[in-house]
Structures are given as structure tokens and as C-alpha cells.
C-alpha positions in Angstrom: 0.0 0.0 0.0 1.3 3.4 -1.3 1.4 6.4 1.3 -0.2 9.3 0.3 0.9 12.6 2.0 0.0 16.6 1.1 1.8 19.6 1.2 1.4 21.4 4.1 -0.9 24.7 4.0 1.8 27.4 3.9 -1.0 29.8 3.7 -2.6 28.8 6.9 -1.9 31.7 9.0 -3.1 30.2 12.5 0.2 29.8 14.2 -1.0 26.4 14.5 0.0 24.7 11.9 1.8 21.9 13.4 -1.5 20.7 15.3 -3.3 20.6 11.8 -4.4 16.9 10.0 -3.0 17.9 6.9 0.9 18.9 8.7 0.5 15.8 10.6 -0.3 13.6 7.8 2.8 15.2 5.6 5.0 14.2 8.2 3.7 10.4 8.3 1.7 11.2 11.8 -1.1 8.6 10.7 1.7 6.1 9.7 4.1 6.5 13.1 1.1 6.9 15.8 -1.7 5.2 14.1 -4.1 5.2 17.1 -3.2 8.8 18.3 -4.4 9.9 14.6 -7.6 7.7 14.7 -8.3 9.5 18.4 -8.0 12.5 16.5 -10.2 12.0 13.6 -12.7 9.3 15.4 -16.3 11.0 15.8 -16.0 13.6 13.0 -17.3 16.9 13.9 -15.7 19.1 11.6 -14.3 18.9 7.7 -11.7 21.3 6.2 -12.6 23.5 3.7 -9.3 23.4 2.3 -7.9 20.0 2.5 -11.6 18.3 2.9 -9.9 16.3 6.4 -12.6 15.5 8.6 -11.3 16.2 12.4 -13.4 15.6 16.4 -11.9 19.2 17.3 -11.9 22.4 14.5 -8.5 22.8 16.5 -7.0 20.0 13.9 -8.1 22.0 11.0 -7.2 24.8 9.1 -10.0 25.7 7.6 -13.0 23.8 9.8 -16.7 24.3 9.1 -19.5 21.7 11.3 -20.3 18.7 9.2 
């Protein structure tokens, strides 16, 4: 099975980057610490309207709107 990773948002001007699904994911997050990354994404609350991520916490998002 193929990884697939993205480019981190260099426009996302949160300071927060680093706590963001798609940074994470770039830097094999959901590879190295599988069940720390399903915590984070388990129970979907929020989607990114940038990167289309689906996150529990709009904190893990760059762009989050409710789903």
C-alpha cells in the first residue's frame, strides 16, 4: 500500500500549523502513531474546507466548518 501525503498549507496563517491533520499527515503522523491519529479524527465533527480532512476538534483544522 502506497502512502499518500500533502503539502502542508503554507498559507494557513493560524500559528498552529503543526497541530493541523493535513501537517500531521505530511509528516507520516497517521503512519508512526496510528491510534493517536484515529483519536484525532474518530467521531468527525468538523471537515476542512481546504484539505476536505474531517477532524473531532476544529483545532486540527485549518479551515473547519461543522459537518
Amino acid at each position: 500500500m502506497a502512502l499518500t501525503t500533502t503539502q502542508p498549507n503554507l498559507e494557513c496563517c493560524t500559528g498552529l500549523h503543526t497541530e493541523h491533520l493535513c501537517y500531521m499527515v505530511s509528516q507520516g503522523f497517521h503512519v508512526s502513531d496510528e491510534q493517536e491519529y484515529e483519536a484525532l479524527v474518530e467521531n468527525a465533527r468538523y471537515q476542512c474546507n481546504r484539505c476536505e480532512r474531517v477532524a473531532a476538534s476544529d483545532a486540527n483544522l485549518c479551515v473547519p466548518v461543522p459537518l
